[in-house]
C-alpha positions in Angstrom: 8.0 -2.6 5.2 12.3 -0.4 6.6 19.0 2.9 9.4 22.0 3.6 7.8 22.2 0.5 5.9 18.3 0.7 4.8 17.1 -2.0 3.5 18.7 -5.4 2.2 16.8 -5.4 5.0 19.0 -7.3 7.8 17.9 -9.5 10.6 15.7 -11.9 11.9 14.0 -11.4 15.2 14.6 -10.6 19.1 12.5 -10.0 21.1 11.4 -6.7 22.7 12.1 -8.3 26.3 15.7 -8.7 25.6 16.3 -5.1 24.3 13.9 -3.5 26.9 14.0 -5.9 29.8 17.4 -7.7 29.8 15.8 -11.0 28.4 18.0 -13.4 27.5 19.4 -14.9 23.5 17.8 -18.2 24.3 14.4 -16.6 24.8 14.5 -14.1 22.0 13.8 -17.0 19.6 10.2 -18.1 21.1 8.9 -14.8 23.1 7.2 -12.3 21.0 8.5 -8.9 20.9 7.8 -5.9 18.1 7.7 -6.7 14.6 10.0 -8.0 12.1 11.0 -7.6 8.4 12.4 -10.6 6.6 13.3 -10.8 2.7 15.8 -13.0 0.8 18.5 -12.3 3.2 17.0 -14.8 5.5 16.8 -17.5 3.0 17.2 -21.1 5.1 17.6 -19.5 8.4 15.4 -19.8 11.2 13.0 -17.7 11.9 11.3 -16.8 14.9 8.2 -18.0 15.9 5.2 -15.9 16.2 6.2 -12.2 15.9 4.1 -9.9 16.8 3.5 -8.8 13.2 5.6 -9.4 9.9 6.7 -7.8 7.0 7.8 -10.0 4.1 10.0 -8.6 1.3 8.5 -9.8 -2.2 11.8 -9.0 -4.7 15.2 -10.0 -4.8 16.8 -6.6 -3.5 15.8 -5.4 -7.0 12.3 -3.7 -8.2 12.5 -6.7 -11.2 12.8 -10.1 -9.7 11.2 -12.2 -7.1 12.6 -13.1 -3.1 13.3 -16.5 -3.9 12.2 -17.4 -0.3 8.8 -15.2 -0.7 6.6 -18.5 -0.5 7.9 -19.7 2.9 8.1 -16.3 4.8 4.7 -15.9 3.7 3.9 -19.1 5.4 6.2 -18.1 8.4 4.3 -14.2 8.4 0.8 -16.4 8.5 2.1 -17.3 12.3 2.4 -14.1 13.4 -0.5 -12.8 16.1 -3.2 -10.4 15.5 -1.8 -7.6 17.6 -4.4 -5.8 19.2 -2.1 -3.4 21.1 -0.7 -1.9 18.0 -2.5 -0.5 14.6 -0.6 -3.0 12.7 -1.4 -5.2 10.4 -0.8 -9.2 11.1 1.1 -9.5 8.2 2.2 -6.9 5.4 4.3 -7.1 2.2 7.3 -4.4 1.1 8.5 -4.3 -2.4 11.7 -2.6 -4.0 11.2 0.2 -5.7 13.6 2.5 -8.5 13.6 4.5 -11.9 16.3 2.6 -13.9 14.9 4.6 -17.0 16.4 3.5 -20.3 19.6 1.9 -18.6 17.2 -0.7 -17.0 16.6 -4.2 -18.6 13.6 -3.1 -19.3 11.5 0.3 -19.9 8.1 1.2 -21.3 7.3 2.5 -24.9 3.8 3.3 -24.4 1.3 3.9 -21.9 -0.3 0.2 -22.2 1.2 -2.8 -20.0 -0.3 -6.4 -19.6 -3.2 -5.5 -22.3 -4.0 -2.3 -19.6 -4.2 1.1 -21.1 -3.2 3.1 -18.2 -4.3 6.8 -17.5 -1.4 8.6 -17.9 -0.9 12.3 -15.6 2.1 13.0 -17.5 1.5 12.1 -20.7 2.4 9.8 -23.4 5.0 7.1 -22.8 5.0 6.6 -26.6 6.8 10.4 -26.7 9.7 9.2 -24.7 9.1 11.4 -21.8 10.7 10.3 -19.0 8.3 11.5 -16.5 5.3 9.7 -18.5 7.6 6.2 -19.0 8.8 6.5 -15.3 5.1 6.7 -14.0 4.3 3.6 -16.5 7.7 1.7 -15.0 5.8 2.1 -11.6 2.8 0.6 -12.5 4.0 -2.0 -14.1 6.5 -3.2 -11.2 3.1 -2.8 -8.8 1.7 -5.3 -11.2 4.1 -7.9 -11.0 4.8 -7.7 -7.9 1.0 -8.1 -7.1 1.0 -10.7 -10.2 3.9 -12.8 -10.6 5.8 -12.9 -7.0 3.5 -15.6 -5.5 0.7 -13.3 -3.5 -2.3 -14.9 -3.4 -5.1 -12.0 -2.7 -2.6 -9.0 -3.4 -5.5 -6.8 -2.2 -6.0 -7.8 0.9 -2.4 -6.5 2.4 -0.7 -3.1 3.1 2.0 -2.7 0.2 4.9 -1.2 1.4 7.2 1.1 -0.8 10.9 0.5 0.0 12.3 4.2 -1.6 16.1 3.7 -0.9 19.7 5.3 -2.8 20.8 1.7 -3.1 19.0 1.3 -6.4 19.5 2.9 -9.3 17.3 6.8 -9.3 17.8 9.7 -11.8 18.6 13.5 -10.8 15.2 14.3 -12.0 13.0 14.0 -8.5 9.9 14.3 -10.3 10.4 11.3 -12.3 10.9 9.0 -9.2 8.0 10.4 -8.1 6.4 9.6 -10.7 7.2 5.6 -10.4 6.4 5.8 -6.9 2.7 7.3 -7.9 2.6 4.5 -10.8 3.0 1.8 -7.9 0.9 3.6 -5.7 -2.1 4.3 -8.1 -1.9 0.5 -8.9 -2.1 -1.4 -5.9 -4.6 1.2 -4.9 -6.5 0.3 -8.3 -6.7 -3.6 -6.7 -7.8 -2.3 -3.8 -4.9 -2.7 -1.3 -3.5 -0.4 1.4 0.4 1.5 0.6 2.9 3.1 2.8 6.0 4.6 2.3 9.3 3.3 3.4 12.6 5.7 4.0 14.9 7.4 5.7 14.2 11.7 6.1 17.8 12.0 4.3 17.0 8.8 1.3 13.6 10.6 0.5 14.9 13.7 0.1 17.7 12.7 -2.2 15.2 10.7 -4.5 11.9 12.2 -4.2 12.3 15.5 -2.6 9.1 17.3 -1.6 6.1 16.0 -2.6 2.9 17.8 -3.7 -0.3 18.1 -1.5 -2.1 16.3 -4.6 0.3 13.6 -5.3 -1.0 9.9 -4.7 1.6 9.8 -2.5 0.2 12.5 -0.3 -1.2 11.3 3.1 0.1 7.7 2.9 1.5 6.5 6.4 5.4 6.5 6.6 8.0 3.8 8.1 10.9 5.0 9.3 14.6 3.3 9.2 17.4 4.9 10.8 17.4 4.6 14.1 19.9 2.9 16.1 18.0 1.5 19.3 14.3 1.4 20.1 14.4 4.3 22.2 15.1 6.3 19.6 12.9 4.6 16.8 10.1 5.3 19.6 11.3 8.8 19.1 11.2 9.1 15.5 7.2 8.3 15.7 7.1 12.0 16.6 8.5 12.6 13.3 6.6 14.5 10.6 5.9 11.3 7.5 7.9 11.3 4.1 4.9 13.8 2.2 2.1 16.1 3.0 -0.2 15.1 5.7 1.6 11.8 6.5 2.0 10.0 9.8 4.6 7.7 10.8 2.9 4.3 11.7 6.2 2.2 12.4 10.0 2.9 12.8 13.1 0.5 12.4 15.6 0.2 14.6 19.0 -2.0 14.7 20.7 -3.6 17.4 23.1 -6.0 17.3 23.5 -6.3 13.6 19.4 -7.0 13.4 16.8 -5.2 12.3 13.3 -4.0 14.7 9.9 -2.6 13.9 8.5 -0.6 16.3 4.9 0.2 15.6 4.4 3.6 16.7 0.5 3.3 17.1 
């Protein structure tokens, strides 16, 4: 959904005129400007009104709980406008993402989850390979985040993957891939849209390079790390996290808050 300090993703909202045109604090709250993330930081603060569009963060900074706040800031997100000069969505969600394998408080013994017997590309969970579990640990976060975070018509939104060192990976890149291309395959499954969220550096520490034929292949990119909107409107020239990616949007912090600066 999205800097050096990725993703408890910070801030609240100002507007594009005060970074770009001098506006003023007091006019930041009510003037739309680029896009904003929001997630359980923001819990009972005030939030600004109509962004341009709106990411809302559905876990609790971890790929296993629930954004305590999710059901407001979805209510807040509903308020943002339909922005035609941008390729953006209205409103979109980001989930947490990481491969806890068997130190997590949870991990898969089998490729079944929820009653679903789930196709498998690496194998049988039931072996104990960690490649096979990891891509079943992906699904089934997809699934409750898409289930049991309070989304109502999971399908209908643009699922973003929030790949950051902050939670817990293993050395074995191909296993994180693998939970990433559980989520992926899942939320595609329901029908909904998935992009990839990262810094260059993150990605390459947990996922590395990705094949032409992974799931992951081609899915648009949102890009953290930049200090100032100039230079997040730089990093849209930026080749995307895997093969035949684009970068659609790019984050940017200023003043201790976080921007989204839609790069089509």
């Amino acid at each position: 959904m999205p800097n050096s300090l990725p993703r408890i993703m910070l801030a609240f909202f100002v507007t594009l005129g005060l970074v770009l045109m001098g506006g003023s604090p007091a006019s930041a709250v009510t003037s739309p400007g680029p896009g904003i993330d929001v997630s359980w930081p923001q819990c009972g603060k005030p939030l600004p009104k109509q962004p341009v569009f709106a990411v809302v963060g559905v876990n609790n900074g971890l790929a296993n709980n629930t954004n305590p706040c999710v059901a407001s800031q979805l209510a807040w997100a509903k308020t943002a406008k339909s922005p035609a000069a941008t390729a953006q969505p209205r409103m979109a969600l980001y989930v947490n993402t990481a491969n806890p394998a068997r130190q997590g408080s949870w991990w898969p013994k089998s490729n079944t989850y929820g009653g679903v017997t789930v196709t498998n590309p690496y194998g049988n969970c039931a072996t104990g390979s960690l490649r096979a579990c990891a891509y079943i640990y992906g699904w089934a976060k997809a699934s409750d985040d898409a289930k049991n975070r309070g989304v109502i018509n999971p399908q209908y939104y643009l699922w973003w993957l929030d790949v950051e060192t902050e939670n817990t990976w293993q050395t074995d890149k191909t296993a994180n891939v693998a939970v990433l291309e559980g989520m992926t395959t899942y939320f595609k499954r329901i029908g909904a849209r998935v992009g990839l969220y990262s810094t260059g550096s993150q990605w390459t520490q947990i996922a590395g390079t990705v094949k032409s034929t992974s799931p992951l292949a081609g899915l648009p990119s949102w890009l953290a790390g930049a200090g100032s909107a100039s230079r997040a409107k730089a990093n849209c020239s930026l080749a995307g996290l895997t093969p035949r990616s684009r970068v659609s949007m790019a984050q940017y912090i200023s003043g201790g808050l976080d921007y989204n600066y839609s790069c089509s």
